[in-house]
C-alpha positions as CSV (number, residue, x, y, z in Angstrom):
1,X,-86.5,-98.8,-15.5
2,X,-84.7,-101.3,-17.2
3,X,-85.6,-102.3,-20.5
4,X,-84.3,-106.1,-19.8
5,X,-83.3,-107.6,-15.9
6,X,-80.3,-109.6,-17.6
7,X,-78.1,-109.5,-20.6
8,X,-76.2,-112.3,-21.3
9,X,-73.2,-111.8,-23.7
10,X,-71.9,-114.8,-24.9
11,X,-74.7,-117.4,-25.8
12,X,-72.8,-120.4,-26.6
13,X,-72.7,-123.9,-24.2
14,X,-72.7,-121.8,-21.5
15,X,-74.4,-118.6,-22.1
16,X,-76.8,-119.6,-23.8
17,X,-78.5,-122.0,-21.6
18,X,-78.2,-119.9,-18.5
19,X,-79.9,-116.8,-20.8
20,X,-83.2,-120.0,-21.2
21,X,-82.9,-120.7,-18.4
22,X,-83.5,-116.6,-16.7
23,X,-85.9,-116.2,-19.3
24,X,-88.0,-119.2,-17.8
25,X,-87.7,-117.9,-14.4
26,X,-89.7,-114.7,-15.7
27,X,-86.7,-112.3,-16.1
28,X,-86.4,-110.3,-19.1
29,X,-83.5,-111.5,-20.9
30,X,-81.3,-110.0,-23.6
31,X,-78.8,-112.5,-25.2
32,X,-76.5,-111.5,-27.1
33,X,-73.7,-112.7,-29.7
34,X,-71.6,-112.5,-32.8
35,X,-72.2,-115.5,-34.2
36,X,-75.1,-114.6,-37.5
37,X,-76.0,-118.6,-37.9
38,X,-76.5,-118.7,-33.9
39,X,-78.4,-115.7,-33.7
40,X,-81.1,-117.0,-36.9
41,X,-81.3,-119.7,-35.0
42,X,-82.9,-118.9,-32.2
43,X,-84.7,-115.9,-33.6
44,X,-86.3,-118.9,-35.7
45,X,-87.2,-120.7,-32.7
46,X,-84.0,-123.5,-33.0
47,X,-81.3,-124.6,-30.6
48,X,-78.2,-124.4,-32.7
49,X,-76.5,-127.3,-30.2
50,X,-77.5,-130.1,-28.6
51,X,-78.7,-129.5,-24.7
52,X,-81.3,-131.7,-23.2
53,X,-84.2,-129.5,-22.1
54,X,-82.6,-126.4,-24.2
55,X,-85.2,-126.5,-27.1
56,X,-88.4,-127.3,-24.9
57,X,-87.4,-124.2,-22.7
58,X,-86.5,-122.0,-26.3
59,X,-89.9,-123.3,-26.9
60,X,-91.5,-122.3,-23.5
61,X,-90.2,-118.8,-23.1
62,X,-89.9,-117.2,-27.5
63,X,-93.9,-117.0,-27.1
64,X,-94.3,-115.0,-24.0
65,X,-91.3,-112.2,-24.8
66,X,-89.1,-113.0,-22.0
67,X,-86.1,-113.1,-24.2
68,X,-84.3,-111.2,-27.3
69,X,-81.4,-111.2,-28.9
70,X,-79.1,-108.8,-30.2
71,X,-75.7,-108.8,-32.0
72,X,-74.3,-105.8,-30.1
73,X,-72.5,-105.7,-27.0
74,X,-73.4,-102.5,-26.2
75,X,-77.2,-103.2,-26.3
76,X,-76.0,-105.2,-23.2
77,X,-76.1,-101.5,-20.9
78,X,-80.2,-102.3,-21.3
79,X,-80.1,-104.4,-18.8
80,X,-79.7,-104.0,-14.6
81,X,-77.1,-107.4,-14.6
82,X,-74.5,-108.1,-17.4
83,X,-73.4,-111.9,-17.2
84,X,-70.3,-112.3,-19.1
85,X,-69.9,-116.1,-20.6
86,X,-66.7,-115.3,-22.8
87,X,-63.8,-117.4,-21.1
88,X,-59.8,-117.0,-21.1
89,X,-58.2,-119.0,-23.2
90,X,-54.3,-119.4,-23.3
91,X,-51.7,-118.3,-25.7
92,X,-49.2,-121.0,-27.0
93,X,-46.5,-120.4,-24.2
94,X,-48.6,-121.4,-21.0
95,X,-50.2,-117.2,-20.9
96,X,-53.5,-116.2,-19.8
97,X,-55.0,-114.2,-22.9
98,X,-57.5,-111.5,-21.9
99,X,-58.3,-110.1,-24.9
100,X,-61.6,-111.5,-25.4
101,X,-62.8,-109.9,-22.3
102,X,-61.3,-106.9,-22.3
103,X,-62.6,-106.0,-26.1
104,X,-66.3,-106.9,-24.1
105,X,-65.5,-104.4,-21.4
106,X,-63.9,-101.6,-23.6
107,X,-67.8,-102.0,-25.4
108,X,-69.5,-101.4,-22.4
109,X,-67.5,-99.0,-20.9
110,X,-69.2,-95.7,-22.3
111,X,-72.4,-97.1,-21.8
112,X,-72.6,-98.5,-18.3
113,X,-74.1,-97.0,-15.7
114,X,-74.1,-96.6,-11.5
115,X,-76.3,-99.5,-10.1
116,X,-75.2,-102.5,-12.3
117,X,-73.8,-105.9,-11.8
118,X,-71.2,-107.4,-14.1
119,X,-70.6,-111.1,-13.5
120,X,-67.7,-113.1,-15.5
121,X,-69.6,-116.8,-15.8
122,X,-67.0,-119.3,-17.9
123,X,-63.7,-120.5,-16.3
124,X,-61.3,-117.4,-15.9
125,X,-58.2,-117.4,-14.6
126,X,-57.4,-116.2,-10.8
127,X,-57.0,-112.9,-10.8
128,X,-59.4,-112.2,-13.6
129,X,-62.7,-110.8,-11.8
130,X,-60.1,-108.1,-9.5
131,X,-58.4,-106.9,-12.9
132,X,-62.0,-106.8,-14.6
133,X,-62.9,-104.5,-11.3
134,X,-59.7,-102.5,-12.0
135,X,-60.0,-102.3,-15.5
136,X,-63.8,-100.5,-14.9
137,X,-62.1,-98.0,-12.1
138,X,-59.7,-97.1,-14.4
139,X,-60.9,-96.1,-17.0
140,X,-64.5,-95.0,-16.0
141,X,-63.9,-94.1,-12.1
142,X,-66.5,-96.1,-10.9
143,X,-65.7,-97.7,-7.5
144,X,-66.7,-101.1,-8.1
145,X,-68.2,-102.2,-5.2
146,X,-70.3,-99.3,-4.4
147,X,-71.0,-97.6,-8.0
148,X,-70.8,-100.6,-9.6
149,X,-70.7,-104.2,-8.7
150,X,-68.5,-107.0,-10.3
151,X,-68.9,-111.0,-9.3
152,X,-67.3,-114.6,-10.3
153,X,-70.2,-116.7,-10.3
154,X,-68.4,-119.6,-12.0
155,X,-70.2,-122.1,-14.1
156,X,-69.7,-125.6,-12.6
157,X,-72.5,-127.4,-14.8
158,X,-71.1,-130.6,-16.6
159,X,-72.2,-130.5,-20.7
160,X,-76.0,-132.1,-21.1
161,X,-76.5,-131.7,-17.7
162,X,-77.4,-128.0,-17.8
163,X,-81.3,-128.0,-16.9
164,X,-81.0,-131.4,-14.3
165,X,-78.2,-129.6,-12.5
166,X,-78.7,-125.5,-12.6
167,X,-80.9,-125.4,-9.5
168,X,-79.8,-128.3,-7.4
169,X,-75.9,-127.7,-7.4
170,X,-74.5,-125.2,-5.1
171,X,-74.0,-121.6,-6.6
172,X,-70.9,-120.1,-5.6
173,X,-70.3,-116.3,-5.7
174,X,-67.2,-114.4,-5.6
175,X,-68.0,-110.6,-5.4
176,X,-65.9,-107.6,-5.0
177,X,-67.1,-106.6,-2.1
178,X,-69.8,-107.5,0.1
179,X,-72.5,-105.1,-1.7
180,X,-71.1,-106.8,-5.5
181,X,-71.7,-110.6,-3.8
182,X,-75.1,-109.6,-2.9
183,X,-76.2,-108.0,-5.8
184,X,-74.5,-111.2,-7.6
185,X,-76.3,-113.8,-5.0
186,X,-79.8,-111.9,-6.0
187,X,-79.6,-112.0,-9.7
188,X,-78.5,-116.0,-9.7
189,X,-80.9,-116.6,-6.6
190,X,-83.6,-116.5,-9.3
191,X,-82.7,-120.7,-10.8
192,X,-82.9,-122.1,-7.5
193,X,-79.8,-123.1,-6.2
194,X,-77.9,-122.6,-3.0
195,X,-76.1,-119.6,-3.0
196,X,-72.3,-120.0,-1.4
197,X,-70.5,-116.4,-1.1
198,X,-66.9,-116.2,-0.9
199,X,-64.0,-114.1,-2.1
200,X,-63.5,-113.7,-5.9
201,X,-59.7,-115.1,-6.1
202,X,-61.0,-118.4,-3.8
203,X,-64.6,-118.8,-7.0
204,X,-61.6,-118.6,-9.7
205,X,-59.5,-121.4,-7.6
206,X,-62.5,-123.4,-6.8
207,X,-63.5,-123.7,-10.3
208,X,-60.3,-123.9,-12.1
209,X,-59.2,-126.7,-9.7
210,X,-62.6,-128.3,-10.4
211,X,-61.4,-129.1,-13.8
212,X,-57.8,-129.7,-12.7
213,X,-58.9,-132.7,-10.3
214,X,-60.7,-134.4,-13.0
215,X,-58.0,-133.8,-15.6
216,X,-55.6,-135.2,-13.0
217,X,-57.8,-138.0,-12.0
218,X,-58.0,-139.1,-15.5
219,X,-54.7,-139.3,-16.1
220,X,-53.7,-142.1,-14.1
221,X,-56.1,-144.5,-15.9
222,X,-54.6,-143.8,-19.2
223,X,-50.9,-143.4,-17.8
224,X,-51.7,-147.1,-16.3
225,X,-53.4,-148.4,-19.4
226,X,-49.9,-147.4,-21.2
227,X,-47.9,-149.4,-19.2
228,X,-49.8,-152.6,-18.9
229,X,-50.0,-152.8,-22.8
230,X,-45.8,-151.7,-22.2
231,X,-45.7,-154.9,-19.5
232,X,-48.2,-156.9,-21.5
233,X,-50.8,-156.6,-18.6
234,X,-54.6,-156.4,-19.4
235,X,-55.5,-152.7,-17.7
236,X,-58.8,-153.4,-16.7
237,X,-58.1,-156.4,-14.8
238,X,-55.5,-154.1,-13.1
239,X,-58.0,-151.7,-12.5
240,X,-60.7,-154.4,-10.8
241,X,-57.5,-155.4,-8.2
242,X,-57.1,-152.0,-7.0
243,X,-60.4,-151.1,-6.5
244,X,-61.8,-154.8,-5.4
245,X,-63.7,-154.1,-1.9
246,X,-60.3,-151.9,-1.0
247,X,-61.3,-148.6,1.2
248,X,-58.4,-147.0,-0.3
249,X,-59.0,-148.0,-4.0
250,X,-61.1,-146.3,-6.1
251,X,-59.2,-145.9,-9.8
252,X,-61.3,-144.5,-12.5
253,X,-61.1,-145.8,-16.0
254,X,-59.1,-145.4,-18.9
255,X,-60.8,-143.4,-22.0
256,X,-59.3,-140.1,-24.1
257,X,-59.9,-137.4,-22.2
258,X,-60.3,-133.8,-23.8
259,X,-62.5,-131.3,-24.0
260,X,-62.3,-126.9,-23.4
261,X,-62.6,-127.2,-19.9
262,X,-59.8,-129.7,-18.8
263,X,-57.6,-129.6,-21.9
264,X,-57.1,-125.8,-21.0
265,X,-57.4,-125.0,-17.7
266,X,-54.3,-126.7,-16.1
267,X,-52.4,-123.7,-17.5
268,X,-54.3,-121.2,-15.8
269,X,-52.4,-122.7,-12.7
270,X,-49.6,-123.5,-14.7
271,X,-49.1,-120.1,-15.6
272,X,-47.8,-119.1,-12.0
273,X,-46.7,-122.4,-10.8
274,X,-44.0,-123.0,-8.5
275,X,-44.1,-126.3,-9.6
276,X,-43.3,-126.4,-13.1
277,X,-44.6,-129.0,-15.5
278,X,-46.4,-131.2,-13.0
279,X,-49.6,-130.3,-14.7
280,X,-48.1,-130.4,-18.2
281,X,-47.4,-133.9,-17.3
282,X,-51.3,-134.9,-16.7
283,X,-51.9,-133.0,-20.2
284,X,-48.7,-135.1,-21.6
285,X,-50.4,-138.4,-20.3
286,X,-54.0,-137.6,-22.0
287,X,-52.3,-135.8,-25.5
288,X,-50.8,-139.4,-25.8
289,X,-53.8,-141.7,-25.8
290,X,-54.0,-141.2,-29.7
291,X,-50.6,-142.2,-30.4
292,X,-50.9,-145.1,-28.2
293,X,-53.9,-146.2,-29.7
294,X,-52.2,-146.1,-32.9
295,X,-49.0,-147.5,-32.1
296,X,-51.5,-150.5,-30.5
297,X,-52.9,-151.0,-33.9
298,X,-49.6,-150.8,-36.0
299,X,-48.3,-153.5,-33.4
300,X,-50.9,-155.5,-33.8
301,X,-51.7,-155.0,-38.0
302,X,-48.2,-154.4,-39.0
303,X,-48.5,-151.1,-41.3
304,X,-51.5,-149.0,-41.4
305,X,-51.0,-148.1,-44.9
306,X,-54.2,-148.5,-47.4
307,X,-55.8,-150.2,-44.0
308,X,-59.4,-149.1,-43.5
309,X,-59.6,-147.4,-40.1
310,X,-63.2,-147.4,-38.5
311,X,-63.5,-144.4,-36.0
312,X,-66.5,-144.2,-34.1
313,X,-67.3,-140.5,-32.3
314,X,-66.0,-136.9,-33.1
315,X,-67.3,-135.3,-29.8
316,X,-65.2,-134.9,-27.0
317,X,-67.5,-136.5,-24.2
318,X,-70.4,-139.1,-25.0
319,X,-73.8,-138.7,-25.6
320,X,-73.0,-134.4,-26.7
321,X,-72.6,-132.7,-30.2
322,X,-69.8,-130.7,-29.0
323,X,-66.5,-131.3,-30.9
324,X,-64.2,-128.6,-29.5
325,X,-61.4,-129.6,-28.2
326,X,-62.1,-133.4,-29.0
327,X,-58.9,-135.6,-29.3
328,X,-60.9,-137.8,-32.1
329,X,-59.5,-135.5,-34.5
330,X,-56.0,-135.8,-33.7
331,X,-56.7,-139.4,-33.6
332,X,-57.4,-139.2,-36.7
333,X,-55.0,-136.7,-38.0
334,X,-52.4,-139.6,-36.8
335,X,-54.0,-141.9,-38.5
336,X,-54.0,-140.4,-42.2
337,X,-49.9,-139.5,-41.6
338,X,-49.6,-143.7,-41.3
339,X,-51.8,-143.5,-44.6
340,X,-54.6,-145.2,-42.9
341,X,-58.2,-145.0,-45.1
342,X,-60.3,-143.7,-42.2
343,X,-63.8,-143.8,-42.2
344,X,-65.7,-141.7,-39.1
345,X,-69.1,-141.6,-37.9
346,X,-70.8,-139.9,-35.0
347,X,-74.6,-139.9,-35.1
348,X,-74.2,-136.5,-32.4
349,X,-72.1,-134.1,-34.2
350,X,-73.2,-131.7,-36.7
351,X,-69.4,-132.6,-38.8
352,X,-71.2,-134.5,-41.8
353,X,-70.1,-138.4,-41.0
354,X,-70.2,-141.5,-43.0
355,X,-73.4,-144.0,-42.0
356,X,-72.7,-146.2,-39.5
357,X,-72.8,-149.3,-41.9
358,X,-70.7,-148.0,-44.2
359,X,-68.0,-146.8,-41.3
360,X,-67.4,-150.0,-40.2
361,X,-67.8,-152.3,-43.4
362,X,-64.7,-153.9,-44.2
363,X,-63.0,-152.2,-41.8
364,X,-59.1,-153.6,-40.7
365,X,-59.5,-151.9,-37.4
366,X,-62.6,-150.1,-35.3
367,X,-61.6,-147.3,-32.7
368,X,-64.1,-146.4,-30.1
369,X,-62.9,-142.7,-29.6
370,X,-66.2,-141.3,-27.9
371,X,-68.4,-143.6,-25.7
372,X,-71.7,-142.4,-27.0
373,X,-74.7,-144.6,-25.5
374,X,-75.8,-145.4,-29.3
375,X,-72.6,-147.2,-29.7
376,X,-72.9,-149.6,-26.7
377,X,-74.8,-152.9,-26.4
378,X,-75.1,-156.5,-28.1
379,X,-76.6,-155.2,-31.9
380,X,-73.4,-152.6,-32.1
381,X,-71.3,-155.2,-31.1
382,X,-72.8,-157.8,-33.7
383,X,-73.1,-155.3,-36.6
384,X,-69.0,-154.5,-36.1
385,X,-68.2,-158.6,-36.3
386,X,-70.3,-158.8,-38.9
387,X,-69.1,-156.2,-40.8
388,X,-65.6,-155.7,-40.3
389,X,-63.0,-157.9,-42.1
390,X,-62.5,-161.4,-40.3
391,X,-59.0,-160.2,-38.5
392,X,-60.2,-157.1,-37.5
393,X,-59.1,-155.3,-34.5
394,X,-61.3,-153.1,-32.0
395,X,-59.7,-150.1,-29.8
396,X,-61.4,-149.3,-27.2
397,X,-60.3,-147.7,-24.1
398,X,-63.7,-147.2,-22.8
399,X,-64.5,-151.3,-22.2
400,X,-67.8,-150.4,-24.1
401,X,-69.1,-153.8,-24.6
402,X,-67.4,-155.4,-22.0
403,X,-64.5,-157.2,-23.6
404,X,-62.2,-157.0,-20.9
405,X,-59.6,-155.7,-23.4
406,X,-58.3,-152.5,-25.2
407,X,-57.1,-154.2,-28.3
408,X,-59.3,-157.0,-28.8
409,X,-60.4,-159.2,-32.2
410,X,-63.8,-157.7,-33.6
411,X,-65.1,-161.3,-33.0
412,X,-64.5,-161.4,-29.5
413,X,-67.4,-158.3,-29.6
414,X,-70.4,-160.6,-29.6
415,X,-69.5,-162.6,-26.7
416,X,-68.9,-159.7,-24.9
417,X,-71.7,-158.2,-25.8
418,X,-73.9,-161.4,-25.1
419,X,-72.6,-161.4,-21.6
420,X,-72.8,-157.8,-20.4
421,X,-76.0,-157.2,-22.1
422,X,-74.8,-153.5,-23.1
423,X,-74.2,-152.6,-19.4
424,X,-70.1,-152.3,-19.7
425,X,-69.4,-149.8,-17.1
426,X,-68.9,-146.2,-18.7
427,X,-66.5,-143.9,-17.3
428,X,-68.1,-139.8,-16.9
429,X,-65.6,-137.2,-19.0
């Protein structure tokens, strides 16, 4: 018998969760990483990130035994199912990189054994989960599919959302094979969800064009919001007249728009495209909200030099500590090359921050890079006129108090926030 049903290898945003989330469900779990500061962590009973639900289930499962942890990716041959959460990132000319994974699989290949499931979790790119198959005949002559099973199941869960969404959204599975989707369905079968089997290459394409839609989607906000301010038109206004009780409407809104998921995946597709660049162009259109935003102040400030710069959020989607990816800090980055003072705070973020009151105190200029909840509603928008200098000037792409403007006098903020009360609409990332 197995001395653990699941090992998880890869307990970051999305391993780790998913190995809670087993361990709750009464499976023996074994999660496993590199990472010394992650792995105290949890051994000492603390989620090392921000997850709603995360810490109460570390909480619920660290007494009973259901779970371990283990820096070795070998110890992962313990257990019957091996879920994979280490993704494929890109090299720097539009190139799937597969070293990650295949330094994981060249660990477990003397130790596996007949009988177990391998599943690749993050985003990979198509193709991925039949050269992981091939990889295992190769060099151990195991026929995957009857010796040894291999799956996609992709991970589809948006970030904070893990525990309200893991058993209520639909589960797909892409096995190699009929017997590898089965043994896949059984192990995942376990949270709750609805179980949708399908090929592996059509998982990988589901999930990758997931991301892409949204990505895309996104774009055409912040590609309209560039040419009002070039036409001297207020975007959001433009916004309400397409989708005003139109059937065919239905434009999302502007906001900067980052993150691992949809900053990198368009090249998966990208990498293969018949259609070169048309993806590059969404990631054109979201790389140059920063610059906009700064070109926006400069137009409206004159020079930025020796100008205190107020940025509000360092995480890449509201209400999370995750900074990876985050376009805040090339916001900033641009910033400092105009010689800007900036000043940055996120409550969220593990990045030490300056207070909020200090952030915005005299401040020439207020950027609302990350729609948090903390920074909406009428005392946020009274302590920034308060507090920033009498000409001051907010960007903010995300409409967060309701001000009906991306550049707008600090001033204006109270108004705003008198009249929608905090409820500006915010747009999901």
């Amino acid at each position: 018998m197995a001395a653990h049903d699941v090992a998880i290898i890869g307990c970051g945003r999305v391993g780790l969760p998913l190995a809670l989330a087993f361990a709750d469900r009464g499976l023996q779990t074994l999660g496993i990483d590199n990472d010394p500061a992650l792995l105290d962590a949890v051994r000492g009973g603390r989620m090392p990130f921000r997850e709603p639900g995360a810490q109460e289930a570390l909480d619920r499962v660290d007494p009973t035994g259901a779970i371990a942890w283990s820096e070795h990716v070998a110890d992962a041959a313990q257990a019957d199912a091996i879920v994979i959460t280490l993704g494929t990132p890109s090299h720097a000319h539009i190139e799937i990189d597969l070293s990650d994974i295949r330094s994981v699989l060249d660990d477990l290949l003397p130790v596996l054994r007949e009988g177990q499931l391998l599943v690749l979790r993050s985003t990979i790119a198509p193709g991925t989960t039949e050269f992981v198959a091939g990889y295992l005949e190769k060099h151990r002559g195991l026929a995957v599919g009857e010796d040894l099973f291999v799956a996609h199941v992709p991970e589809r869960i948006a970030a904070s959302r893990f525990f309200a969404e893991i058993g209520t959204l639909p589960c797909i599975v892409g096995g190699v094979g009929e017997r590898s989707g089965a043994a896949a369905a059984a192990l995942f079968e376990a949270l709750g969800a609805p179980i949708v089997q399908t090929t592996p290459i059509a998982a990988e394409l589901a999930k990758v064009w997931t991301n892409v839609l949204r990505y895309t989607m996104f774009a055409l906000p912040n590609r309209l919001m560039i040419e009002c301010e070039q036409f001297g038109a207020n975007v959001f206004e433009v916004i309400d007249l397409i989708n005003r009780d139109y059937p065919r409407g239905g434009m999302a809104q502007p906001g900067l728009t980052a993150g691992t998921c949809l900053r990198k995946d368009f090249a998966f597709s990208e990498e293969r495209s018949n259609a070169p660049g048309m993806l590059l162009a969404v990631s054109r259109v979201h790389e140059s909200v920063p610059l906009f935003l700064v070109e926006g102040l400069k137009s409206r400030l004159g020079s930025l030099r020796g100008r205190k710069i107020a940025v509000l959020g360092l995480a890449f989607k509201a209400d999370t500590d995750d900074e990876r990816d985050s376009l805040s800090t090339k916001l900033i980055r641009l910033l400092e090359r105009e010689l800007a003072d900036v000043s940055v705070h996120d409550p969220l973020v593990v990045t030490p921050t300056s207070p909020f009151e200090d952030a915005v105190l005299d401040a020439d200029a207020i950027v609302i890079a990350t729609n948090h909840s903390v920074f909406r509603g009428r005392d946020v928008a009274r302590a920034i006129a308060d507090s920033a200098r009498g000409e001051a000037v907010v960007a903010d792409p995300w409409n967060t108090f309701g001000q009906g403007d991306v550049f707008s006098p600090a001033a204006w903020l109270v108004d705003a926030g008198r009249r929608s009360a905090g409820d500006a609409p915010r747009q999901p990332r």
